[in-house]
C-alpha positions in Angstrom: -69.7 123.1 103.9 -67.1 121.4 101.4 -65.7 123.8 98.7 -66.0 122.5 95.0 -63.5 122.0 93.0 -64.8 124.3 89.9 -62.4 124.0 86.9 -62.5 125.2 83.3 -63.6 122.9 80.8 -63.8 123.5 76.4 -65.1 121.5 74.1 -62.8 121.6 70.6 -63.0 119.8 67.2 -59.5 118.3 66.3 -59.6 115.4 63.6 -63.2 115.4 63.2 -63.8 114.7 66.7 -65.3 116.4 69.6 -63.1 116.6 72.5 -64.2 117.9 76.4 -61.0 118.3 77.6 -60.1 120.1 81.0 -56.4 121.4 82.2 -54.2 118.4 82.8 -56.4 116.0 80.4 -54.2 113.5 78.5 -55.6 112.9 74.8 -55.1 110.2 72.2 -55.8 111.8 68.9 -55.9 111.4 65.0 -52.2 112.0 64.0 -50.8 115.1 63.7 -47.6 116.7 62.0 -46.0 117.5 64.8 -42.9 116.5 66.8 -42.5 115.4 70.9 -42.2 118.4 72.8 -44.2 121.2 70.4 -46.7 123.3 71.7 -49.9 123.1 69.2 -52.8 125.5 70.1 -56.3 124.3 69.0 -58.7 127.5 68.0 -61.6 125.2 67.0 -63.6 125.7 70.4 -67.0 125.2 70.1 -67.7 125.8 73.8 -66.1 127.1 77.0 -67.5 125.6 80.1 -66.4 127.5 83.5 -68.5 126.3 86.6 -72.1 127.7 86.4 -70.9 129.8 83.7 -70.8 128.6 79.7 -70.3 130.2 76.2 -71.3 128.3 73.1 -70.2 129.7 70.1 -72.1 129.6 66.4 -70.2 127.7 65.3 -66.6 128.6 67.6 -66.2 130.8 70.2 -63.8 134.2 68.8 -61.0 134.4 70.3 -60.9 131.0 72.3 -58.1 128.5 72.1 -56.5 125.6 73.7 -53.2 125.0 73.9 -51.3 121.2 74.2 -48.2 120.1 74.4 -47.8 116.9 72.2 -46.1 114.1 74.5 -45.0 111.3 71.4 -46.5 110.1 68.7 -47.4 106.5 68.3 -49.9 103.6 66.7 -52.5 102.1 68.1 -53.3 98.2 68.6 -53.9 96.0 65.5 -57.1 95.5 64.7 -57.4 91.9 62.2 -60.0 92.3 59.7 -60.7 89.0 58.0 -62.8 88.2 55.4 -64.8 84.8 54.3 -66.7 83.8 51.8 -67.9 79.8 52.6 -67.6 77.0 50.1 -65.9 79.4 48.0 -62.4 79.3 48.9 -62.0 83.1 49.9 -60.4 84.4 52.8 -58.5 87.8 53.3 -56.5 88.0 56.4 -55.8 92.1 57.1 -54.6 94.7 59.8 -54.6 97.8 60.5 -52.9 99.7 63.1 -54.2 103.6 63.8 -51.6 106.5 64.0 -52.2 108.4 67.1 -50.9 111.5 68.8 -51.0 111.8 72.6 -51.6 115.5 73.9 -51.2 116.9 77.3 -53.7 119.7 77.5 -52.3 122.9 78.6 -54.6 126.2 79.1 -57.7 127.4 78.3 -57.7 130.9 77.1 -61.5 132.2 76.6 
């Protein structure tokens, strides 16, 4: 019989986003104030998911936490927003590029 592969997974809140991230994951999130290299820990955890076994907290779980290691900070691609009124002579020509941060998740402490 094949052995699975059981690893640890936690669902957090970071930018008002839900997140299931796993050991190893690579995140883009909303910016954050912090440099290449820093460690940032994430203690919103809503729920820790370890193979058959998970803990949903109301609303976190105490004493859970993530930790990442932010890998650069960055934008995203421009998105044109353009906007046109007919026979009226209006158009607005916009863009917008997102700040991001990419995160290497580190471990899952439950």
């Amino acid at each position: 019989m094949k052995e699975l592969n059981i690893e640890m997974n936690a669902i957090i809140v970071t930018g008002g986003k839900q997140y299931k991230v796993a050991e190893g994951d690579t995140l883009f999130i909303e910016k954050l104030e912090a440099e290449a290299g820093q460690t940032i820990t994430f203690d919103q955890v809503l729920a820790i998911l370890d193979g058959d076994k998970a803990t949903f907290g109301a609303p976190v779980v105490e004493g859970a936490s993530v930790e990442a290691t932010v890998v650069k900070n960055g934008k995203g691609k421009k998105v044109r927003i353009f906007k046109y009124n007919p026979k009226k002579g209006y158009r607005k020509r916009q863009g917008h590029r997102q700040p991001y941060t990419k995160v290497q998740i580190g471990a899952i402490k439950a």
